[in-house]
N, C-alpha and C positions, 0 to 999 in steps of 0.2 A: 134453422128456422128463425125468423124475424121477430125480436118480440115487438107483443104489442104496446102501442101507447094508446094514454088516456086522451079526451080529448084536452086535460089543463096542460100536457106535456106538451101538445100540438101547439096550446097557443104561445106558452114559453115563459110568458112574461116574470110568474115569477121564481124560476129555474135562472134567468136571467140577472134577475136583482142578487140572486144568490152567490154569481158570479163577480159581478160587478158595484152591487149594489151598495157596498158599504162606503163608508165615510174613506172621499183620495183613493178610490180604486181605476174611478175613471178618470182620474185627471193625471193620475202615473201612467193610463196607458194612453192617454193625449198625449206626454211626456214622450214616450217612447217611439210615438206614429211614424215621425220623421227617421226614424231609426236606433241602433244600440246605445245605450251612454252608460258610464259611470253612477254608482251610486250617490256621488258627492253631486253629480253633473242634475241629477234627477231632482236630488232637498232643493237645489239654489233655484231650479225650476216652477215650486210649489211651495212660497214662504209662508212660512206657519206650518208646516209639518213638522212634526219631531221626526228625529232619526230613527227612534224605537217604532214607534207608527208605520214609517216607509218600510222599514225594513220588515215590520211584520206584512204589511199588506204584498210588498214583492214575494214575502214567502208562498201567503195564500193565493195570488195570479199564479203562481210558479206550480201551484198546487196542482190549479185547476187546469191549467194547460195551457194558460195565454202569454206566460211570460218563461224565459229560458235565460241562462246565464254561460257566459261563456268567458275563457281567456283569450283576449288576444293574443297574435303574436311577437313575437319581440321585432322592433327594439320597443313595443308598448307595452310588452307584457303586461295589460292590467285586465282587472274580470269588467263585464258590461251585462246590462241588461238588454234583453232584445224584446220582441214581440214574436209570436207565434204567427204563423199565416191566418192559423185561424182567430185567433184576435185582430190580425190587422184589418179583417170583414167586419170591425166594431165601425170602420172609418164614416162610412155613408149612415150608418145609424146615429152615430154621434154629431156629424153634421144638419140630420135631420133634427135631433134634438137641439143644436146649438142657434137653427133659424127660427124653431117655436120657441126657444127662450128670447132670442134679439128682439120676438115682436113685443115683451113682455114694458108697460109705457114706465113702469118703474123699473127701469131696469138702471142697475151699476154702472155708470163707465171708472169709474172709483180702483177696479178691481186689479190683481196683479196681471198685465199682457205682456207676455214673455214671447221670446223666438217662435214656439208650437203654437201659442197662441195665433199667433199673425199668419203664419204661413198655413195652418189649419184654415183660418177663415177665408183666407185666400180663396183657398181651393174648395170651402163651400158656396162663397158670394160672387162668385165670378159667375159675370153673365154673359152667356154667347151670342144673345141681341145688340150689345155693344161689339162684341168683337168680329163683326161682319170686314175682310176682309184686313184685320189687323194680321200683320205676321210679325213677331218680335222674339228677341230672343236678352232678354236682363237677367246682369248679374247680381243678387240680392245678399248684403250684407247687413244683416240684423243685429245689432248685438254682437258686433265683429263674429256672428256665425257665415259660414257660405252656400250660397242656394244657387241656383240656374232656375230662371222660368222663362218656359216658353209658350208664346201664344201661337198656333196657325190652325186654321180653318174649324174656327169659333171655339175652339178647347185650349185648355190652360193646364199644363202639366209643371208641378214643382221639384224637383231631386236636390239632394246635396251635392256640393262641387262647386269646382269653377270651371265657366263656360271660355272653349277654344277664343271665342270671339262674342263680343256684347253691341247690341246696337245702345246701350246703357247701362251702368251701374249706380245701385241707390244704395247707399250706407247711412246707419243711425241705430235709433233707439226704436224698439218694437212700437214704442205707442205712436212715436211720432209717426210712424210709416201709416198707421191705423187715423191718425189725425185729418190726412189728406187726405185717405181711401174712404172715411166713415164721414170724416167731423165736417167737411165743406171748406178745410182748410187750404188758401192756397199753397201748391208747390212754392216758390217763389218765396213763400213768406216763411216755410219751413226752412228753406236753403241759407236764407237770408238771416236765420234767429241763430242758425247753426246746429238745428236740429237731426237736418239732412244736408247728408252729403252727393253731389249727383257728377258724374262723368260720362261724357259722352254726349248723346242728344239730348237735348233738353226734353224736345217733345215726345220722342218716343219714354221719356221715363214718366212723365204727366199723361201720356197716353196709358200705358201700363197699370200708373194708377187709379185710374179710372173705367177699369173695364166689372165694376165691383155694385150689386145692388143688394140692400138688405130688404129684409119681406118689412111689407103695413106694420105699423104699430096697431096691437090686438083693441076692437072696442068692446068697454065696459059689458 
């Protein structure tokens, strides 16, 4: 038999904070979205965390059911973190949350923008009104990380790897990639300071960049 719920169970919210809601719980499982890493891979991810902190809060995900640890096999033999399936449904929540904060008019650009950082936003601010017959296929190096994104028929999918074939690759520094896509910075001016590195078309990687809108800034 079913048991019942209340209706504060129905609404979640705070069963939810319970989960997640503490100080760097959601930002190790940002960490983790793109997939398994190291514990050392996770601290350099989230500066200012202590190692005591992370490591407790990975216990209490690990608790709750959102995070899992595993060995790899040799020759890496090392442990990683992963995410649960069901934590990786945190994705579209925390995207929501991250376009009602960008409206916010004081907002940081100050802040640390790592690898998850960028490729998270990616794949929240990508707009399909811009991508009216783009088809691309970039290979994205962040922070000498490797990614493959693909655009065709108005959607934007990002995986780790590298792509058989690139109609362009963009290498750099996370914020710098965020400069052009956010700040109104030219390509050009980025390639040219040595910010970014680009191979391949030029324009399909200025195209790529630009397939990206953030929401209004919120009024007073």
């Amino acid at each position: 038999m079913a048991t019942s719920r209340t209706y504060e169970d129905s609404c979640g919210v705070a069963h939810a904070l319970e989960l997640v809601g503490e100080r760097w719980a959601l930002l190790v499982v940002r960490e983790l979205m793109l997939g398994a890493k190291r514990f050392g891979d996770i601290k350099a991810g989230l500066p200012g965390i202590s190692a005591n902190v992370l490591s407790h809060r990975l216990d209490e995900l690990e608790q709750a059911g959102l995070v899992g640890r595993r060995k790899l096999p040799k020759p890496a033999a090392v442990w990683v973190y992963d995410l649960t399936p069901w934590a990786r449904d945190l994705e579209p929540i925390m995207q929501t949350l991250g376009r009602w904060a960008a409206r916010d008019p004081q907002h940081r650009k100050d802040l640390h923008f790592g690898t998850a950082s960028l490729i998270l936003s990616l794949r929240t601010n990508f707009d399909p009104a811009l991508a009216d017959g783009v088809h691309l296929v970039i290979a994205l190096r962040p922070n000498d990380e490797s990614f493959v994104a693909r655009v065709a028929r108005k959607k934007l999918t990002i995986e780790a790897g590298e792509p058989a074939q690139a109609d362009a690759t963009i290498a750099g520094d996370a914020r710098a990639f965020a400069s052009v896509t956010y700040g109104g910075r030219p390509l050009a001016d980025a390639i040219a300071a040595g910010d970014l590195v680009v191979t391949g078309t030029m324009a399909s990687a200025d195209s790529f960049l630009h397939l990206y809108t953030l929401p209004p800034v919120a009024s007073a």
